[in-house]
C-alpha positions in Angstrom: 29.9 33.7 102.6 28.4 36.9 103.5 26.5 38.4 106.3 24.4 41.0 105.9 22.9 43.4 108.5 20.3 46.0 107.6 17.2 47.3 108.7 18.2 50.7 110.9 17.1 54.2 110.8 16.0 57.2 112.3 13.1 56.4 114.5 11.4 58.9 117.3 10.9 57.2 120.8 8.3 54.7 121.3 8.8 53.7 117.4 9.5 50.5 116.2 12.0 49.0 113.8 12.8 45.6 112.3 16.5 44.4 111.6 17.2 42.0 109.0 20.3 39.6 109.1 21.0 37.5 106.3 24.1 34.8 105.2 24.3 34.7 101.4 26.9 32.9 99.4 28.1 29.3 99.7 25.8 28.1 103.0 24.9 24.8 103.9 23.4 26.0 107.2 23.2 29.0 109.7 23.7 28.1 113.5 23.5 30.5 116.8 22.9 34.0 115.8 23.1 36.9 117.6 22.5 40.4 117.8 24.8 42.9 119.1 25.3 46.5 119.3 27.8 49.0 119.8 28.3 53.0 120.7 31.3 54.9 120.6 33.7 54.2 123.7 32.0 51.4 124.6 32.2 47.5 123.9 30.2 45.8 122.0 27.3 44.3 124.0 25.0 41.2 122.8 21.2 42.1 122.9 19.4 38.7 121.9 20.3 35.6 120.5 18.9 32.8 118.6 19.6 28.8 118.1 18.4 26.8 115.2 15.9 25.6 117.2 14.5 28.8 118.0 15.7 28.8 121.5 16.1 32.9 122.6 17.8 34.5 124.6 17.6 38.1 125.9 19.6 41.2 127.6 17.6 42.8 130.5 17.6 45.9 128.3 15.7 44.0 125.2 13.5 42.0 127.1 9.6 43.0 126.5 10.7 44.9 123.7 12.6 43.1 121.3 11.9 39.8 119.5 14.4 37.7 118.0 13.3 35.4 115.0 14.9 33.5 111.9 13.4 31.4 109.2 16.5 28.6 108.7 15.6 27.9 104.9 15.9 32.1 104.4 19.1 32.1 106.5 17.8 35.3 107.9 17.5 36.5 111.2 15.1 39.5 112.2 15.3 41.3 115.0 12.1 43.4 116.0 12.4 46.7 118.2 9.3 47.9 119.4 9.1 50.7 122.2 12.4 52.5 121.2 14.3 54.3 123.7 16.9 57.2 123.5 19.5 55.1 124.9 19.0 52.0 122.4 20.7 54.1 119.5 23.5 52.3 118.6 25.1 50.9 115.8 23.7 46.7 115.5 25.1 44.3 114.1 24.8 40.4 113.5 27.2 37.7 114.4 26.3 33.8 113.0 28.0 30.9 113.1 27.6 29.8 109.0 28.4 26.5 107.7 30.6 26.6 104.6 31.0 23.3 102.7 32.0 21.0 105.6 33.7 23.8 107.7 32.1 26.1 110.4 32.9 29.8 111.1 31.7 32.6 112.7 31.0 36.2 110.3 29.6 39.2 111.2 27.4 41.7 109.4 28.8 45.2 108.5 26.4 46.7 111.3 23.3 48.9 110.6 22.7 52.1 112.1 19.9 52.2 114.7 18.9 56.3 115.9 16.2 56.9 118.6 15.5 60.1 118.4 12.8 63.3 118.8 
């Protein structure tokens, strides 16, 4: 199984970007996803998360801006960015909980490079 994360860029303030996240490879099923993100010195913070179902769920910093979605039989998660700030540059990356054959883990993309930017 793999997770892949991609989707980032160089993008002035006020743009937009859309981040992909997809499992490849011997899946049965993708569970909770989530996105997180990550600048040097600092911990790893979650942004947004999704259920199968669809249920979301948002940090105050992403909320109005960003829109988790997925399409189950694609295994892929997007993550839309609209109204970029300075401060959202960051490296992002996706964590999924993947269904293997009869066993459940948890991967995580390699992480995409987001830059907000004049």
């Amino acid at each position: 199984v793999q997770l892949q994360a991609f989707g980032g860029g160089l993008v002035q303030p006020g743009g937009s970007l859309r981040l992909s996240c997809v499992a490849s490879g011997s899946v049965v099923s993708v569970s909770a996803t989530e996105w997180y993100r990550q600048t040097p010195g600092n911990l790893r913070e979650l942004v947004a998360g999704i259920t199968y179902g669809g249920s979301t769920n948002y940090a105050d910093s992403a909320k109005g801006r960003f829109t988790i979605s997925r399409d189950n039989d694609k295994n892929t998660v997007w993550l839309q960015m609209l109204n970029l700030k300075v401060e959202d540059t960051a490296v992002y990356y996706c964590k999924a909980e993947v269904q293997n054959g009869i066993m459940w883990n948890g991967y995580w993309g390699q992480g995409t490079l987001v830059t907000v930017s004049s």
